[in-house]
C-alpha positions in Angstrom: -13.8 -5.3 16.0 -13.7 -4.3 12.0 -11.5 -1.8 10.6 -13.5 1.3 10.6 -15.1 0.4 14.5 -11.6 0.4 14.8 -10.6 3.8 13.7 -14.3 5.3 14.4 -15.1 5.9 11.1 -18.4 4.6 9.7 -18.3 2.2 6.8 -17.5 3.8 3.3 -15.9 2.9 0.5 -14.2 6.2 -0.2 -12.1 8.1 2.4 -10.0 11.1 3.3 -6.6 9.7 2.9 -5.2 12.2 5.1 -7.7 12.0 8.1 -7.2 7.5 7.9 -3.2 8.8 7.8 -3.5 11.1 11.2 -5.7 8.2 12.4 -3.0 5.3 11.6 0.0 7.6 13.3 -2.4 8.5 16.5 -2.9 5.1 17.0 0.5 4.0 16.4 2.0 6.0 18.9 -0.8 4.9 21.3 -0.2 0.9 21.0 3.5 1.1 20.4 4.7 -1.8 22.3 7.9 0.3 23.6 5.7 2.4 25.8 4.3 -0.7 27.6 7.7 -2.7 28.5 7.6 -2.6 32.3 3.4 -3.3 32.2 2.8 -6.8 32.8 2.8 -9.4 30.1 -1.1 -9.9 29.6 -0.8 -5.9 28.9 2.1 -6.1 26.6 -0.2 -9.4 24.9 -2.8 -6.7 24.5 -0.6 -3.9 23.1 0.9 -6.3 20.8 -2.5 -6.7 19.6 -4.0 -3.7 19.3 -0.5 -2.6 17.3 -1.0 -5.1 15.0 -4.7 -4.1 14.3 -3.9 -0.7 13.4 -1.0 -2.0 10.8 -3.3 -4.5 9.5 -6.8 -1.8 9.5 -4.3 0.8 7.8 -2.6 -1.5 5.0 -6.6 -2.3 3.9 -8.4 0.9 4.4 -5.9 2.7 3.0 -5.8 0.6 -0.5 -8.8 1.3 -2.2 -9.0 -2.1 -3.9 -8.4 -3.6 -0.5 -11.5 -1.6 1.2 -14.0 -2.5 -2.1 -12.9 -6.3 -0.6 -13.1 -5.5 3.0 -16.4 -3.9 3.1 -17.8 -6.6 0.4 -16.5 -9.5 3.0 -18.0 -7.5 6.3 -21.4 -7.2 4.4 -21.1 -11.2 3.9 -21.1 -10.8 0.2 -17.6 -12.1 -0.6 -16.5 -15.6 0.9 -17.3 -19.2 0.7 -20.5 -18.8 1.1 -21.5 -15.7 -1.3 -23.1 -16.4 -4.5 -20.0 -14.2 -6.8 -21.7 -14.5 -10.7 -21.0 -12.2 -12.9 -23.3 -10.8 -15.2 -23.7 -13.2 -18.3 -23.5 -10.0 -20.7 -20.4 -9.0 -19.1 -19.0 -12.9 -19.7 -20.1 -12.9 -23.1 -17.9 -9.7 -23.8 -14.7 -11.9 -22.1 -15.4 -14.7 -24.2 -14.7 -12.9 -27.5 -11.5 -11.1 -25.7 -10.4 -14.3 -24.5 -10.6 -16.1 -27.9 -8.7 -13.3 -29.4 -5.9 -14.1 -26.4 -6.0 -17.6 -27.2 -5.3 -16.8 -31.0 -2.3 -14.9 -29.8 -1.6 -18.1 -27.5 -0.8 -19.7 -30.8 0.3 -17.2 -33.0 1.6 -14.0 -31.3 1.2 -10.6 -32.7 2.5 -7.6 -31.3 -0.1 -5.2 -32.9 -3.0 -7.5 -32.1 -1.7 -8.0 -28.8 -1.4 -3.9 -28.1 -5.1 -3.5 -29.5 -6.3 -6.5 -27.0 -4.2 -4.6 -24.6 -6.6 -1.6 -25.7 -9.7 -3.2 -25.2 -9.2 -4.5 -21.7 -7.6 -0.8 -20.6 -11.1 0.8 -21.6 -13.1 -1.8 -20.4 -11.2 -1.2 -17.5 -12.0 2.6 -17.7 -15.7 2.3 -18.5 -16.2 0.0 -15.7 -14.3 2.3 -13.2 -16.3 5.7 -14.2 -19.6 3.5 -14.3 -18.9 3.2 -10.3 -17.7 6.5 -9.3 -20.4 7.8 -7.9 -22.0 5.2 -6.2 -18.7 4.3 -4.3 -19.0 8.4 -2.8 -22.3 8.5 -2.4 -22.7 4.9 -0.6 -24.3 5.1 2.8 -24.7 2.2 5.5 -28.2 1.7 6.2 -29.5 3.7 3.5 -32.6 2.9 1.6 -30.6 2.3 -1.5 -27.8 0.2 0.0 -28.6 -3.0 -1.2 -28.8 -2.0 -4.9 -25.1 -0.1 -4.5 -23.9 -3.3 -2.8 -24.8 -5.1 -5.5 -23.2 -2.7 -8.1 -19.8 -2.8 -6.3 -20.2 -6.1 -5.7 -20.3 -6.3 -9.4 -17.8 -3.9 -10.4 -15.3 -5.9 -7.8 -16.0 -9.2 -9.7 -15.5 -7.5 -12.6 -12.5 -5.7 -12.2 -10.7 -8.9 -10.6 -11.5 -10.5 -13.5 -9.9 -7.5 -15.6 -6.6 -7.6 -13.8 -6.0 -11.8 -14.0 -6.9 -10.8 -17.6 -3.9 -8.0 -17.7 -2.2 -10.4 -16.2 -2.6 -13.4 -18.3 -1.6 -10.6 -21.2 1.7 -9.6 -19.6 2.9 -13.2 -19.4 2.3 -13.4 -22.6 4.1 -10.5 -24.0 6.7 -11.7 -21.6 6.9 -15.0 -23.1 8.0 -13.7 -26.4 
């Protein structure tokens, strides 16, 4: 059973925070394990279960980074087997970013550090209002899923490779 079959909510990539919330405490007080002692053990197994599904559904679903993957994976485009390119024009603009953190590799500087720091944070930005709407507007089954797939998919790939980048940058700073 996925996530949202789980909680009965159809697949989106944006949700009400409070509704998944009620959902999560309904269901937590439904498969707590301490109402179920004296049932037998195959019960208790079950319970056990279904307990740890709803943590599990709740800690993805309610991370909105963690839902972007979830949905990506359920929709088989994330994975071993999933072709995950990015788009060569998006590469080419990390290529000159990453030589400009490879300079600072060998010859650190704080203000060309903070205005690499700068770049990434607004690439970051542009690439997060560029999806906005097609992560509310996304519909299962829809006659324009595929092509919103495809952007997320996209902006996913994109914005992992944004935060490894951040990353990479704060060990940096940190080294020095």
């Amino acid at each position: 059973m996925n996530y949202f079959d789980f909680y009965d909510l159809p697949i989106a990539f944006e949700l009400d925070e409070t509704a998944l919330r009620k959902l999560f405490l309904k269901k937590s007080k439904q498969y707590h394990p301490d109402f179920f002692t004296l049932e037998s053990e195959a019960k208790q197994e079950e319970i056990l279960a279904l307990s740890t599904l709803n943590n599990e559904a709740y800690k993805v679903l309610s991370n909105r980074d963690k839902r972007i993957k979830y949905v990506l994976e359920q929709k088989g485009l994330l994975g071993d087997n999933a072709n995950n390119k990015m788009s060569p024009a998006f590469l080419m603009e990390m290529m000159d970013i990453n030589e400009k953190v490879m300079d600072l590799q060998f010859d650190f500087d704080a203000v060309a550090y903070q205005k690499i720091v700068a770049e990434v944070n607004q690439e970051e930005e542009t690439l997060e209002n560029g999806i906005v709407a097609v992560l509310a507007n996304y519909e299962a089954g829809s006659t324009t899923e595929n092509d919103n797939l495809k952007q997320i998919l996209d902006f996913y790939l994109q914005k992992r490779y944004l935060r490894r980048l951040k990353q990479n940058l704060e060990k940096l700073e940190a080294e020095e």
